[in-house]
N, C-alpha and C positions, 0 to 999 in steps of 0.2 A: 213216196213217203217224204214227209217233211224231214231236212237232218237234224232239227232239234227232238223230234219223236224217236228218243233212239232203244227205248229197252223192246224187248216183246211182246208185252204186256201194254204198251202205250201203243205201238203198231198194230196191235187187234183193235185197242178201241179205238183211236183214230179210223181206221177202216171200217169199223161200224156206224163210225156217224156218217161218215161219206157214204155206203149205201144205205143208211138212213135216212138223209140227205136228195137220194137218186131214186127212190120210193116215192119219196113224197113228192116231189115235185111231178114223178111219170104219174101218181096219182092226179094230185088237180091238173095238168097237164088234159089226162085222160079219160077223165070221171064224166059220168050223164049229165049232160049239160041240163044245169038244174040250180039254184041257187042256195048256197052253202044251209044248208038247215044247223040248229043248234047241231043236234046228234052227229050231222056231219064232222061238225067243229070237233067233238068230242074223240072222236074216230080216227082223224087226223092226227088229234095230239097221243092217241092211245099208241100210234105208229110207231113214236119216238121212244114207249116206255120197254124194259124188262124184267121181270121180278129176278129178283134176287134175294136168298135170305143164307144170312153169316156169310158171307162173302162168296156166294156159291148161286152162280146162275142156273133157274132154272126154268126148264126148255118154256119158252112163251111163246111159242108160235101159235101153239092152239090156241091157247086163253086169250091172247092181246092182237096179233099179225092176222089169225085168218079170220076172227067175226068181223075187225074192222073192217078188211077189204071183204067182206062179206055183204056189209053194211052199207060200202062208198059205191058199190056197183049192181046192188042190189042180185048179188049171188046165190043162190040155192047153196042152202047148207049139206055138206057130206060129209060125213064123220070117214076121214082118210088114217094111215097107218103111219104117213111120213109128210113134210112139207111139198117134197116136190108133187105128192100124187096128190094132195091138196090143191096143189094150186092147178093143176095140169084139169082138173075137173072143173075149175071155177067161171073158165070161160072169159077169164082176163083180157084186156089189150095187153100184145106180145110186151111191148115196155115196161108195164108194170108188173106182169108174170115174171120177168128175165131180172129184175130189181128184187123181188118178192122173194125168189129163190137164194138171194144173198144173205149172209148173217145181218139183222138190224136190229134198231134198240139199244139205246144208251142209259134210260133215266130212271133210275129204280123208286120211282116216286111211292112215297107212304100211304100206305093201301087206302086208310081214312080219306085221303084227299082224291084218293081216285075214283072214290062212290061218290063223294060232293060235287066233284067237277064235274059231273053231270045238268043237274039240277043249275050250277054257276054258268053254264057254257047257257042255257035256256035263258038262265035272267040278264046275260054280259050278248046276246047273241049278237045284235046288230055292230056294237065297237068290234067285240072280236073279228065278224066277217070283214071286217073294211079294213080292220089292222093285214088280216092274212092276206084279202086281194093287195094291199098296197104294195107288203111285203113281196109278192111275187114280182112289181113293175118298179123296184130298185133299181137305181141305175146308180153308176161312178160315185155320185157324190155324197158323201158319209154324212150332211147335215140331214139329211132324209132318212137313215137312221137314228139320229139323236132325238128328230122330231118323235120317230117311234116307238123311241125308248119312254121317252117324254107321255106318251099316250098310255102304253103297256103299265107304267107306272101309276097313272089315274085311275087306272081299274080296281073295283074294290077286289079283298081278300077275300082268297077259298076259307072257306067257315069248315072243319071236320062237322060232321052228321049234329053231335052232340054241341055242336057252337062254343066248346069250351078252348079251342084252339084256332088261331089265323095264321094263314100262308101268304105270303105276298103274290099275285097274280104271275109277276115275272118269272117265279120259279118252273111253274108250268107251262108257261106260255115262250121264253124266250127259246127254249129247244125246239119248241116247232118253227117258228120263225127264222131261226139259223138254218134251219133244212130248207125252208121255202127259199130265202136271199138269194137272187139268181148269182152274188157276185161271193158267196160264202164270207162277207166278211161281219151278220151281224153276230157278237159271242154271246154264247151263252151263261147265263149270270143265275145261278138257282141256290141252294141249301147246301149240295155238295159239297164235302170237306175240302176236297182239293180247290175246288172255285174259293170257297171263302181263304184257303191260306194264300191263294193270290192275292184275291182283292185286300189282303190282312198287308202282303210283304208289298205292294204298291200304291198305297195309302188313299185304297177306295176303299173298304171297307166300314160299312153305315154311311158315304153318300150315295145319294137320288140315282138310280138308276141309270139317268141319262150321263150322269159323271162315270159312273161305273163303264157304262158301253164307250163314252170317247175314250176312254183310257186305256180298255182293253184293246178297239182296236186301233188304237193310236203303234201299237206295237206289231201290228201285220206289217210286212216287209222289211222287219231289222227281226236278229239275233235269228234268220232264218226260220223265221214262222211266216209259213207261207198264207194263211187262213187262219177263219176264227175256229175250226174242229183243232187246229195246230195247238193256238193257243189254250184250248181244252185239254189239250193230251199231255200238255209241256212237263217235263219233269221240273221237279223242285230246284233241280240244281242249277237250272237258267236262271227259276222267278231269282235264286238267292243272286246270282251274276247280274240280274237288272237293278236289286235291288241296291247293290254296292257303287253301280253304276251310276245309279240317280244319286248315291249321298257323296260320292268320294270323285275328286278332281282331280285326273291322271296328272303326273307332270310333265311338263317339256321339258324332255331330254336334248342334250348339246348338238345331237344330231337332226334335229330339228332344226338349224340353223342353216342346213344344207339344203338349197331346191334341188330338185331332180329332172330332168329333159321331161318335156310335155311329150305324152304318148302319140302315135297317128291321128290326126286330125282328116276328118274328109272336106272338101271342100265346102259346104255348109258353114261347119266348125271354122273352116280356117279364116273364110272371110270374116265370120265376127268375131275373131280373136283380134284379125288385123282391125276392124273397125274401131273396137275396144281401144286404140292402141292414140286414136285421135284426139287430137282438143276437143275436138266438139260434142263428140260420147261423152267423155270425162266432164262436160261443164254438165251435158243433160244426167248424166249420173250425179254427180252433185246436187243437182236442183231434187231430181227424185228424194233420194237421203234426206237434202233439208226441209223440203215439202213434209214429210213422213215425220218430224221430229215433230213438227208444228201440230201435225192432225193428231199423233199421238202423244201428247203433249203429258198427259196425266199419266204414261207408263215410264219408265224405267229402262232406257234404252242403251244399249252397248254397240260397240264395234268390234269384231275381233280383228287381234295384232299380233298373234303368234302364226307364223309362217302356214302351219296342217290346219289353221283355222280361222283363216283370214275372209270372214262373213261379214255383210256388210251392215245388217241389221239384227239384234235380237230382241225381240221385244220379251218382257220378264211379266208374268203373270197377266197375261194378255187378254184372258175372260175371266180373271177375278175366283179363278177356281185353283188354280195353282200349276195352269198350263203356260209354258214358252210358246213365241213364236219365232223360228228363222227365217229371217227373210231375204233371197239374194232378189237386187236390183239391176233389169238389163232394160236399157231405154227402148230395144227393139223387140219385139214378140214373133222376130224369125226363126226358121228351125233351128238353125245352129246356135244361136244364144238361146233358146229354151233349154236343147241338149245340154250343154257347158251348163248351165243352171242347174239342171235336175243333177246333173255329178256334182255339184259343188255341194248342192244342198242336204243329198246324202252322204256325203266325205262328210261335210263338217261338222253335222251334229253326233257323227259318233265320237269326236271329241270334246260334247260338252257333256257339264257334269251331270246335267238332267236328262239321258239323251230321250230314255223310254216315257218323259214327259214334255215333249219337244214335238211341236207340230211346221209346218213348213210350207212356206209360200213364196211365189215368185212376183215381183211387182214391176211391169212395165208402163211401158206409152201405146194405151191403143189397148183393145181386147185382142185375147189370143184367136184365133180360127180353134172351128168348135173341133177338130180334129186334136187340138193341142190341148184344148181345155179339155178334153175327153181322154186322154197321156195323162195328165197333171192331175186328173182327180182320181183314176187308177194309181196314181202312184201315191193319192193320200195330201196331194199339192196343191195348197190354194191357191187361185190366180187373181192377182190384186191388180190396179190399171189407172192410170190417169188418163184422161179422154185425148187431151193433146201437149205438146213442148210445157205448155204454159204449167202445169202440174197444179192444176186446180182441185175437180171435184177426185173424189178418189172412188173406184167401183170393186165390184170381188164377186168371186164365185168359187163356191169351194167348201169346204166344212168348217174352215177358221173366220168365213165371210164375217157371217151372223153374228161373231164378237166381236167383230174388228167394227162393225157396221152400229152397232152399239154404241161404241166408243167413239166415231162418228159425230153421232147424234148428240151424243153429251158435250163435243168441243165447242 
């Protein structure tokens, strides 16, 4: 369990989305190979739902869990006593049985919408199919989510029966898509009270979708949210600790003036601490830094000078949306200076005063090996690159690319 998931009640549902999650996947995983039909579509999302009425779940395995997977594997119906003797007659792949028998269902979606979703899954079928295959072939790099936020977004509204009411697609649609995400990190963004006092106490709420999802998962791998189900479950009492965090700027204390012995270093590390230590580094770091002032000429650029946060770039409002970017510069894209990089880069942004809207990049000479840049986008890390000494064109890969590359084009 994540340690920010800490009452009992956040621990159950955090563990229901994850075999939520672990269903759905051993489903498409293991379903008759056959091309998603709308009703498929429908089926799948029916996976993620539970009824509930006045705060009081109630049992949905008959009504929602066994017609779908009734439906996804073309099951003989048998009116059973219990789930497990349900499932144990349905004739499942062993995976999706052993999933199926788990408590799942998170989204107690409004009944109205759950009879249109029908009919919308028939007339939305072909975007939906290619959102859900995409979703499944995610990999590392969160622009690839933003893209399909960006998409989920264009989709028109569920209409209730009587058309006198609209839902925005993503309410329905982004909880199956967090289930599908092989890398769990895209979150889920719907009506729910506790979703909207996030997006209320982190200053998405009412924008685009795709701002909504960089924001939320801008926040996987700090305040110990491990996943975007984490950040689903998170008590209030973190969102309010982010929220103090992004307006209030700790201060440096006198003990801050104190360095402390650099911890064991392995020999990687130590040679580029020792390289760092040259002329020659220090002029190519220099030239990187003044290169970067030039191309980002129209941002707003800082150094930090306080000892715990001594970063070399910060770029202020860096996609015009209200995100930072950190950026530390190592002229080498060896292991050991990426290592030293990725600790600097998360040391220093939990001492800025944005931190939960702070995104982070590393910028060297040369592209990293796809092993590195494959570390760096797990860990949320764009990798920015000059091709060679000269610090001409500048290249990126990563989820901050796309704005930075923007920005680019405009100089």
């Amino acid at each position: 369990m994540p340690p920010t998931v800490a009452s009992p009640k956040n621990r159950d549902w955090y563990e229901s989305e994850i075999n939520t999650a672990a269903l759905v996947r051993a489903v498409l995983r293991d379903r008759p190979k056959r091309p998603l039909s709308a009703q498929d579509l429908w089926h799948l999302i029916v996976l993620t739902w539970i009824t509930s009425h006045r705060g009081h779940k109630i049992e949905h395995w008959r009504t929602l869990k066994i017609p779908a997977l009734e439906h996804l594997f073309d099951a003989r119906i048998i009116r059973a006593n219990d789930l497990q003797q349900s499932i144990s007659v349905m004739g499942l792949p062993k995976t999706v049985a052993t999933a199926a028998l788990k408590r799942t269902g998170f989204v107690n979606a409004y009944r109205a919408y759950r009879i249109s979703l029908k009919s919308w899954c028939t007339a939305n079928a072909g975007k939906l199919r290619r959102i859900v295959l995409d979703t499944g072939k995610l990999k590392h790099n969160d622009q690839a989510r933003f893209d399909l936020a960006a998409r989920i977004a264009a989709l028109p509204p569920v209409a209730t029966p009587s058309g006198k009411r609209h839902m925005a697609a993503g309410n329905l649609v982004t909880p199956l898509v967090a289930c599908i995400d092989p890398y769990t990190r895209f979150p889920i963004v719907n009506g729910k009270a506790g979703v909207q006092r996030r997006l209320k106490r982190l200053g998405l709420l009412g924008r685009d979708l795709d701002d909504q999802v960089r924001g939320l998962i801008g926040l996987i791998g700090q305040y110990g949210l491990v996943d975007a189900f984490a950040i689903d479950t998170m008590p209030d009492s973190l969102i309010e600790q982010i929220t103090i965090r992004r307006k209030k700027r700790e201060p440096m204390g006198t003990s801050d003036l104190m360095g402390t012995a650099l911890p064991y270093l392995d020999d990687a590390e130590r040679r580029s601490v020792q390289k760092s230590q040259t002329v020659t580094y220090r002029n190519l770091h220099k030239r990187m830094t003044s290169r970067l002032r030039v191309l980002l000429s129209e941002l707003q650029l800082t150094q930090g000078k306080q000892l715990r946060c001594r970063y070399d770039v910060l770029a202020e409002n860096y996609d015009a949306k209200g995100r930072d970017l950190l950026i530390e510069a190592k002229p080498d894209p060896d292991m050991g200076s990426i290592r030293i990089a990725i600790g600097q880069l998360l040391d220093y942004r939990r001492f800025l005063p944005r931190q939960a809207a702070t995104d982070l990049a590393l910028l060297t000479i040369s592209q990293p090996s796809g092993s590195h840049l494959e570390l760096l986008h797990d860990l949320q890390i764009t990798a920015l690159w000059f091709d060679d000494e000269n610090c001409g064109a500048l290249e990126g890969n990563g989820k901050a690319w796309k704005a930075v590359k923007s920005l680019l084009n405009r100089a």
